[in-house]
Structures are given as C-alpha cells and as structure tokens.
C-alpha positions in Angstrom: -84.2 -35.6 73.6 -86.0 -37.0 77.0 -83.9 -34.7 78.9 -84.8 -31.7 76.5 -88.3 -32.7 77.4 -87.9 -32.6 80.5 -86.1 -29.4 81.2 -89.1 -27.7 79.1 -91.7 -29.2 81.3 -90.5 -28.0 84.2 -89.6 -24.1 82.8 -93.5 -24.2 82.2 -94.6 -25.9 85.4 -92.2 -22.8 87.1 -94.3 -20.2 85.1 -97.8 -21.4 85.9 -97.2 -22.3 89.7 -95.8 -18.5 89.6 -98.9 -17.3 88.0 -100.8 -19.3 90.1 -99.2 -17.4 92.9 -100.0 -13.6 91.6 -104.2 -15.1 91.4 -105.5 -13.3 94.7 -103.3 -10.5 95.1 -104.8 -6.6 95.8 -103.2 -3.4 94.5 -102.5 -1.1 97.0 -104.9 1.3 96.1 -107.9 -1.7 95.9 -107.4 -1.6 100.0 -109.1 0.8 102.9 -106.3 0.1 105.5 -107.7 0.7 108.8 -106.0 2.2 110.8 -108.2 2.7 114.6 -111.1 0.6 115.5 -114.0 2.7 117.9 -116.7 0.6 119.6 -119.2 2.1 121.8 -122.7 0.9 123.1 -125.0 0.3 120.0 -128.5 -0.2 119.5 -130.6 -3.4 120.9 -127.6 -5.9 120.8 -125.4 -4.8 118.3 -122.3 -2.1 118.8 -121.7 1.3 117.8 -118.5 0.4 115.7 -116.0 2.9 113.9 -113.4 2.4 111.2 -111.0 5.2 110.5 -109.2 4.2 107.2 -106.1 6.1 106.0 -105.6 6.8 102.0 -102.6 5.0 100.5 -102.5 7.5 98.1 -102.6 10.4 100.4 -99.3 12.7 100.3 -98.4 12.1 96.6 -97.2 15.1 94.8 -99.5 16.1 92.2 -98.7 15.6 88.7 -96.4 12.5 89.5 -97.8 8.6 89.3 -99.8 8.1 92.6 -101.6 11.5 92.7 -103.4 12.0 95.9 -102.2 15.8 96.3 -105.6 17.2 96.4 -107.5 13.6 98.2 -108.1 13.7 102.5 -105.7 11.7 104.3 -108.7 9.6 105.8 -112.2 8.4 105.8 -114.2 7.4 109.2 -117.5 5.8 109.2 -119.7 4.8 112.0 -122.5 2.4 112.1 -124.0 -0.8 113.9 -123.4 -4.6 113.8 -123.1 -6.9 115.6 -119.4 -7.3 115.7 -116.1 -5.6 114.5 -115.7 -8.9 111.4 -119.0 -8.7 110.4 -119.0 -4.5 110.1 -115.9 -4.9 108.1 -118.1 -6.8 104.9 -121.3 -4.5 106.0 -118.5 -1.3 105.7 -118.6 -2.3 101.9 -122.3 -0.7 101.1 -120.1 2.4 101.3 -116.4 2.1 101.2 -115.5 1.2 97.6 -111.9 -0.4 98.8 -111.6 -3.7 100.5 -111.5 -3.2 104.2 -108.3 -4.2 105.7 -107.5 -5.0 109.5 -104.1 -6.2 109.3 -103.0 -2.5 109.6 -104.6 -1.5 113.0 -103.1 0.2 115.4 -105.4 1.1 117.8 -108.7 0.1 119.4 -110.1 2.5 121.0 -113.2 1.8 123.5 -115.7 4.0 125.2 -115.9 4.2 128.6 -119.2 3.6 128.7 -119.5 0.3 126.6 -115.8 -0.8 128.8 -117.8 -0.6 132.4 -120.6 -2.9 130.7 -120.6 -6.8 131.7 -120.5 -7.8 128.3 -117.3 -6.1 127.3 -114.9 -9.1 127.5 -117.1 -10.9 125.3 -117.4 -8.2 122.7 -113.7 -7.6 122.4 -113.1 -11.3 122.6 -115.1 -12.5 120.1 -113.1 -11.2 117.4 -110.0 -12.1 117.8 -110.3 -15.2 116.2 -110.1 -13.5 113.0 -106.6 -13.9 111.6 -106.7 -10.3 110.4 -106.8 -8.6 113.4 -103.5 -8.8 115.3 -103.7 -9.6 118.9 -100.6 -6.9 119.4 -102.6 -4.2 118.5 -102.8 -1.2 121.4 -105.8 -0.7 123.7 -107.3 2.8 124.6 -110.4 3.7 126.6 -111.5 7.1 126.2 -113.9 9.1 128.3 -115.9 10.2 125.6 -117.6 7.6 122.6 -115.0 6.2 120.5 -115.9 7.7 117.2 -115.9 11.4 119.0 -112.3 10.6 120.0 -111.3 9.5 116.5 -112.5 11.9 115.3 -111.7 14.3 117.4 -108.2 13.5 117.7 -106.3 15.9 115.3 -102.2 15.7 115.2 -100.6 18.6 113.5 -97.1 17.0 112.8 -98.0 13.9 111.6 -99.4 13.7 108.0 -100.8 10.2 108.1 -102.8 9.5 111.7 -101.1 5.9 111.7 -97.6 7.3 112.3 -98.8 9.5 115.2 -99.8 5.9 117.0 -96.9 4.2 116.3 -95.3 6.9 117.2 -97.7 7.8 120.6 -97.3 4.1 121.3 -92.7 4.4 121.4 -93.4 7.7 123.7 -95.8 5.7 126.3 -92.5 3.5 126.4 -90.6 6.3 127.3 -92.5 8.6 129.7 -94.7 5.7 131.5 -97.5 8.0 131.9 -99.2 5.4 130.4 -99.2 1.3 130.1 -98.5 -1.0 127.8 -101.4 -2.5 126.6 -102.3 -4.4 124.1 -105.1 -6.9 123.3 -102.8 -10.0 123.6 -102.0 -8.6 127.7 -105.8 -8.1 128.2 -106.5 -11.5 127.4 -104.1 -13.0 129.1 -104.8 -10.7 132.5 -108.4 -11.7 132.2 -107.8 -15.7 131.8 -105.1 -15.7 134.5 -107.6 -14.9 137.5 -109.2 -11.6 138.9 -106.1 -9.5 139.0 -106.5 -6.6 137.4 -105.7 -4.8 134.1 -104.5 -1.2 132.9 -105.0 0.4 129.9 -104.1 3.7 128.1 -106.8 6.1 129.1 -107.8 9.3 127.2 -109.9 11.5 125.7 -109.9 14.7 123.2 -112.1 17.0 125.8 -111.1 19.0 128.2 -112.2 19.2 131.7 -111.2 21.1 134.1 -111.7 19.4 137.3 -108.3 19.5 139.0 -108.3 21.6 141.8 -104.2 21.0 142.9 -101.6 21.6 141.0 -101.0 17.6 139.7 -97.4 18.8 138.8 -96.0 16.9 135.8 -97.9 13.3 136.0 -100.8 13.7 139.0 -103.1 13.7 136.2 -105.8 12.1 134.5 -106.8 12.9 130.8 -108.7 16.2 130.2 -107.2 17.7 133.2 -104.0 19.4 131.8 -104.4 22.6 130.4 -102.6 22.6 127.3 -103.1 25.7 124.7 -103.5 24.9 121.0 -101.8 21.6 119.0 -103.3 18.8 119.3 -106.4 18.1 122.2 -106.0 14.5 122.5 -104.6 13.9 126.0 -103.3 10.3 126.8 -102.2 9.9 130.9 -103.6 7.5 133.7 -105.2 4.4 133.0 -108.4 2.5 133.2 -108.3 -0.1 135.5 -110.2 -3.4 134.6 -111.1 -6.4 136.7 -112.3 -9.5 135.1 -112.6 -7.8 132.1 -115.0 -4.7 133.0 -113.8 -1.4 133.9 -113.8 -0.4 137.5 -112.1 3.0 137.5 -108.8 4.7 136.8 -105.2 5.7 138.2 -103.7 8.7 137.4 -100.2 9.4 135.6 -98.0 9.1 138.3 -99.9 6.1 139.8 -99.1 4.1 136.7 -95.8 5.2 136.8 -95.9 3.5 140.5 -97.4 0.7 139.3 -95.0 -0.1 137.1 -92.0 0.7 139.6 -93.8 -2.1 141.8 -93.3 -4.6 139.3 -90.7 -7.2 139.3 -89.6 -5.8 135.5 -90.7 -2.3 134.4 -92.1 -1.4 131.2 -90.1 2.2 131.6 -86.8 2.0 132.8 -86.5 6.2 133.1 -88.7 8.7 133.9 -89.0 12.1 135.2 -90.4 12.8 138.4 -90.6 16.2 140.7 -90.4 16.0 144.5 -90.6 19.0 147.0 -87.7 20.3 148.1 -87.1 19.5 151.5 -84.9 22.6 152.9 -86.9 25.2 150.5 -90.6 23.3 150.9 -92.0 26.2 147.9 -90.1 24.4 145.6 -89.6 21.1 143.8 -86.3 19.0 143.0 -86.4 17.6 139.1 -85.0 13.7 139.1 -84.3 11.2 136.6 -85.7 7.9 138.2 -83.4 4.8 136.4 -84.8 0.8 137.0 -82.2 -1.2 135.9 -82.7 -3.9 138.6 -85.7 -6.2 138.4 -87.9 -5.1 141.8 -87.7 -8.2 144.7 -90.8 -9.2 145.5 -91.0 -11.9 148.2 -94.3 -13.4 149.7 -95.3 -15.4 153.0 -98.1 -17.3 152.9 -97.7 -19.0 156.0 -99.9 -16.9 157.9 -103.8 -16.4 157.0 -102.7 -12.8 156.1 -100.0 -13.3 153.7 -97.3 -11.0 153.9 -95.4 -8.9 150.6 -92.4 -7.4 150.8 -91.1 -5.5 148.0 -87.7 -3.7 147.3 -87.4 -1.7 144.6 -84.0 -0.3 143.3 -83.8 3.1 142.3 -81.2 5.1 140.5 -81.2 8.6 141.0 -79.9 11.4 138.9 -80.5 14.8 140.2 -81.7 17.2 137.0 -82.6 20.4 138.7 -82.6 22.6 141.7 -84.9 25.6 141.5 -84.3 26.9 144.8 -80.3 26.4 144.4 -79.9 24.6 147.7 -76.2 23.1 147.8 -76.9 19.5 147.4 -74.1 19.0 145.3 -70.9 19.7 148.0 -72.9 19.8 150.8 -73.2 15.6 152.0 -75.2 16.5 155.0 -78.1 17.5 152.9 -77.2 15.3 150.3 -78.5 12.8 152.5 -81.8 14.7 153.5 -82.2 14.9 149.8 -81.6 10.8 149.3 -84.2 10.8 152.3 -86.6 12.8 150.8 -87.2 10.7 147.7 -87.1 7.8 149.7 -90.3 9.3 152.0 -92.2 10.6 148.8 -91.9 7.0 146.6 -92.7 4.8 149.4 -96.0 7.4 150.7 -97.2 7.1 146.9 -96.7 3.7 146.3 -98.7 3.1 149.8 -101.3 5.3 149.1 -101.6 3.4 146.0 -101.8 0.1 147.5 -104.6 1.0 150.2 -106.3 2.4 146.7 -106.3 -1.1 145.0 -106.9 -3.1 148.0 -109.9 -0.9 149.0 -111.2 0.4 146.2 -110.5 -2.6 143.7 -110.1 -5.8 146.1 -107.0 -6.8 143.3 -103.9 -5.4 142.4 -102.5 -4.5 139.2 -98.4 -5.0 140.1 -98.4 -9.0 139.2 -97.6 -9.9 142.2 -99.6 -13.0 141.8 -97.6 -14.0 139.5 -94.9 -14.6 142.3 -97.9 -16.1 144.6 -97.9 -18.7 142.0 -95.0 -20.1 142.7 -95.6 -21.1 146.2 -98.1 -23.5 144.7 -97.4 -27.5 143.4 -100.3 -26.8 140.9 -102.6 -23.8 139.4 -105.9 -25.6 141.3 -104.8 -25.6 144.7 -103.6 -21.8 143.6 -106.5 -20.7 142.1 -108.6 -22.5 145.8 -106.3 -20.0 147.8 -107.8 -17.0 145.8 -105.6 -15.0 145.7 -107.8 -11.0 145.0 -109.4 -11.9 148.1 -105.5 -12.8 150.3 -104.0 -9.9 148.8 -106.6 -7.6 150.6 -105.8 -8.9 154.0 -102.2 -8.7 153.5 -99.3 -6.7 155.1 -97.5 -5.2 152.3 -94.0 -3.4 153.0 -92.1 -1.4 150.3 -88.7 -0.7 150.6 -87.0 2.3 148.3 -83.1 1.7 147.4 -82.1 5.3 146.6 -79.0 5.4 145.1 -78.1 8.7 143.6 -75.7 8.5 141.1 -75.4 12.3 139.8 -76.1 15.8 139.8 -76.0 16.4 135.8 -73.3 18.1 134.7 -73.0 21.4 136.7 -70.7 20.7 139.7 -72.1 23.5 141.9 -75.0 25.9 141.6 -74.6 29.6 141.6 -73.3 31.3 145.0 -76.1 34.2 144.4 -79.6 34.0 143.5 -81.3 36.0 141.1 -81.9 39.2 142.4 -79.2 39.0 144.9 -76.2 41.7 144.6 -73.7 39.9 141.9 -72.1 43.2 140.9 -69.2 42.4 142.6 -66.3 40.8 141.5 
C-alpha cells in the first residue's frame, strides 16, 4: 500500500515539474525574429538603430495551417535609443511580437558612426546580453545602415536570413571578404593596437574606378553589375583600436589572408598577366594547404619578419593559348610570373599598413608574442610601433601542380586558317 503510495506521488510530481516546464514558452508566431541589426549616428547621445525582423509565417501556402501566402516576408523599423537592448523593449510601442535577438545574423554598421571614437563602446556594451550571440557577422557599409537593409534586395532567396547565411559560406569560399564576427572584433581590440577587418559594403553604386580592378581589385560600389541584386560585398574596413581607419580592397584581403600563418580561404581565383602575351591574363587556382612560416628577430631595434608562404598552383586558363603546358621553358617563366605578381602585392600591401595604418592586420603579433616570458614586458616593446620600422621579406613557394584537364591548347587560334586537315 506504501509502495502504491508512493509510485502515485511521483507520477504526479513528473506531471507538474513537466508543466512547470511548458510555463514561459512563446509560439512561434508570438516572436519578431531579427534577423540584421543597423546602427548609425543618432541624435544627442543616443543611436540611429534598425531591426529588420523576418515573418515566421512568411512562405505558407494559402489555404493550409500557417497561412502567410498573402503577408511580406519582413518588417524594418528605425528609431533612436540609447542602445541595441534597450530599443529591443522600446521596438514594442510598434511591433506586436516579442522581439527576438537570438536569430541575428548580421550587424551591419555605418561608416560614419564606425570612424567615430565611441564605436567600441557602442558595440560593446551590448554584448552582455545573453541574447545576442557574440558569433554573429560584422558589416560596415558605406551608406547608413538602415539604407543598406533596406536597400539590400536578393531575388533568389525568399527569406533575407538564408541569403546571410548563405553570403556568409560564399565569403568562405571566394575570400573577397573576411571573416568577421563580433567575438574576433573583441578579441582584436583587447589584444593590443593591431588591427581588424571587416566585411565592407554597400547597396549604391559608384563608379569611381578608373582601371580595370579585374576580378577582386575592387572595393564595394565599384563593380558594374546589371540587374539582380545591388548589394555589393568586397574589401574590408580596416579598424584600429576599435575605430575605423580606412579600407583594403578585394584582392588585398585576399593577401592578407595569404600572409597569415592559417588562411580563412584555402582556394581562390586569381588572374595574372600573361607574361609572353602581356594583353592578356593567365586564370589560376591559388590552393593553401600549408600553414604560412612566419619567423621574427627581435634582436635588432628594427625587428626583422620573414614570411614564406606556400602556394599551390593550378593553371585554369590561357586566353592567349601560349604553350605552357609542353613547353618547360616557359613553364618556368609562368611559375616566375606568379611568383613576381604575389610577392609585388603583398609588398605593396605591407608599405600600405605600415604607412598608412602604423599596424598590421596579418597577426603577426601573435608570433611576436612568443618571444616574450610575459604579456607586460610584450605589451612595453609595443609592438604597432616595431612593426613599422621593420624589414619584412616574403618569400612565394610556387608549386604548380596542373594545367586542368586539357593536355595541350589548340595549334591554331581563332581566326587562323584550320581548313586543313
């Protein structure tokens, strides 16, 4: 009988402490996800702060339990406060939904409000809101935040949070852009003066480029692309204790992260001239699967960086159908001529950071470090300042592997008398 007792006791504990455990949940369609975070310059001392939030509901066929056929697949709101937690409860005067942060994928700051000396303190003084994930990505547009989110328009994508996460696997990919994410700001801006890249872009074009920037020598706004999409995300915005100081273009991130000891990207596509037929340019697959050697001497009052960087080369095209394929001799002109155009941009690129930024943006401190018993008598050698001074050589290991599947180009060009047999 006690043990009948008992057993009953604890089948109706079970089913209250389950109860209990169903008390705070939301229904899906109780919650405004949000999806991108804007912040721009605001009035007096508060910011200019945008949530776009996407409709759970949104892409439910019509008729069937969910609905949504006929609703918009977002809603975006701008407004001051005086800080991204606070706006969320202040949101609530119009949103009906609880506003959720969880689900961000972006946040995306103006330039404007990014080159201001307060910026580290307005994007750090959220995070210690569990809601907001540290992981989330980073973009600085050229334009305000809210015209970019708004402005930004995907035609393939029917929810806007798929074409981040899916944006965010390309930048992987391509490395036209960084990875960056709240959680490596953060962590650049503690560690010391170094400095910081993040995804730049903008929805507005502008036509500034004067050369060709072939496929990466770009900065956003500056491609012209025809219809889809005008959100353009290439370069970076460089930031130095926290505050944006200027910007790199495609192809000197994709440097940058070449320099590194481990690469975000371990292929991309470049385009080099051609060095027997200078009109045209040589497509390349560029593979990283060797960490880059960095090794520094700071015996000397300039410190001296060498760097090696091992690169695998697989030859895509030849437009001007040169015979690098059978022929070794210029085989080896070719292996010289990517060797001469990665080491001229990755030293044009360190004279940039040196004197344009007094800091560089490969982590090479990070290997600095370790020539020190402890992080004071590292952080007394000041390192921004050193690096400016020092002698830098970089060293390209060109291997090239292949020439794609097609063992020889064509004996004629186009145009050229092929009639014969």
């Amino acid at each position: 009988m006690i043990r009948k007792r008992f057993i009953i006791f604890l089948l109706i504990f079970s089913i209250t402490i389950s109860l209990y455990g169903c008390n705070d949940k939301k229904e899906i369609e109780e919650q405004a996800f949000v999806t991108a975070i804007g912040l721009d310059q605001g009035k007096d001392n508060n910011i200019s702060i945008t949530f776009q939030m996407i409709n759970a509901n949104y892409g439910g066929s019509a008729g069937k339990s969910g609905g949504g056929g006929n609703e918009p697949k977002t809603e975006t709101i701008t407004f001051d406060a005086p800080d991204i937690i606070s706006a969320r409860d202040l949101a609530n005067i119009s949103v009906a939904r609880r506003i959720t942060l969880s689900h961000a994928k972006v946040v995306v700051i103006g330039e404007k409000l990014a080159k201001e000396d307060k910026f580290f303190q307005i994007i750090e003084a959220p995070l210690r809101e569990k809601e907001l994930r540290r992981g989330v990505d980073i973009i600085i547009c050229k334009e305000k935040a809210a015209d970019f989110i708004r402005g930004n328009d995907p035609k393939l994508e029917s929810r806007i949070n798929k074409f981040y996460d899916f944006m965010a696997q390309r930048w992987k990919e391509t490395g036209l852009v960084p990875v960056s994410t709240l959680n490596k700001f953060m962590q650049r801006v503690e560690e010391g003066k170094g400095l910081f890249i993040a995804v730049y872009g903008t929805t507005k074009k502008d036509f500034i480029k004067e050369e060709n920037g072939y496929e990466a020598n770009y900065k956003p706004g500056e491609v012209d692309i025809v219809g889809g999409n005008p959100t353009q995300l290439i370069g970076s915005a460089v930031f130095k204790s926290g505050k944006m100081v200027g910007s790199l273009t495609g192809e000197e991130t994709r440097i940058v992260s070449l320099l590194r000891r481990k690469a975000d990207t371990k292929t991309m596509i470049f385009t080099i001239p051609d060095p027997i037929s200078k009109e045209y340019r040589v497509t390349i697959r560029v593979v990283k699967n060797e960490k880059t050697k960095i090794d520094i001497d700071l015996s000397k009052y300039n410190p001296t960086i060498t760097v090696k960087v091992p690169l695998v080369i697989e030859v895509l095209s030849i437009p001007s159908f040169t015979n690098y394929v059978q022929d070794f001799k210029l085989q080896h002109i070719l292996k010289d001529q990517i060797k001469d155009f990665f080491t001229h941009e990755a030293d044009v690129l360190v004279k940039k950071t040196k004197e344009q930024f007094g800091a560089e943006p490969f982590l090479w401190e990070l290997e600095a470090r370790k020539k020190f018993a402890t992080y004071p008598e590292y952080k007394e050698y000041n390192w921004p300042d050193k690096y400016s001074v020092s002698d830098v050589k970089i060293n390209f290991d060109i291997e090239i592997k292949r020439f794609g599947k097609q063992l020889a180009p064509p004996e004629t060009r186009p145009g050229e008398d092929d009639t014969k047999q």
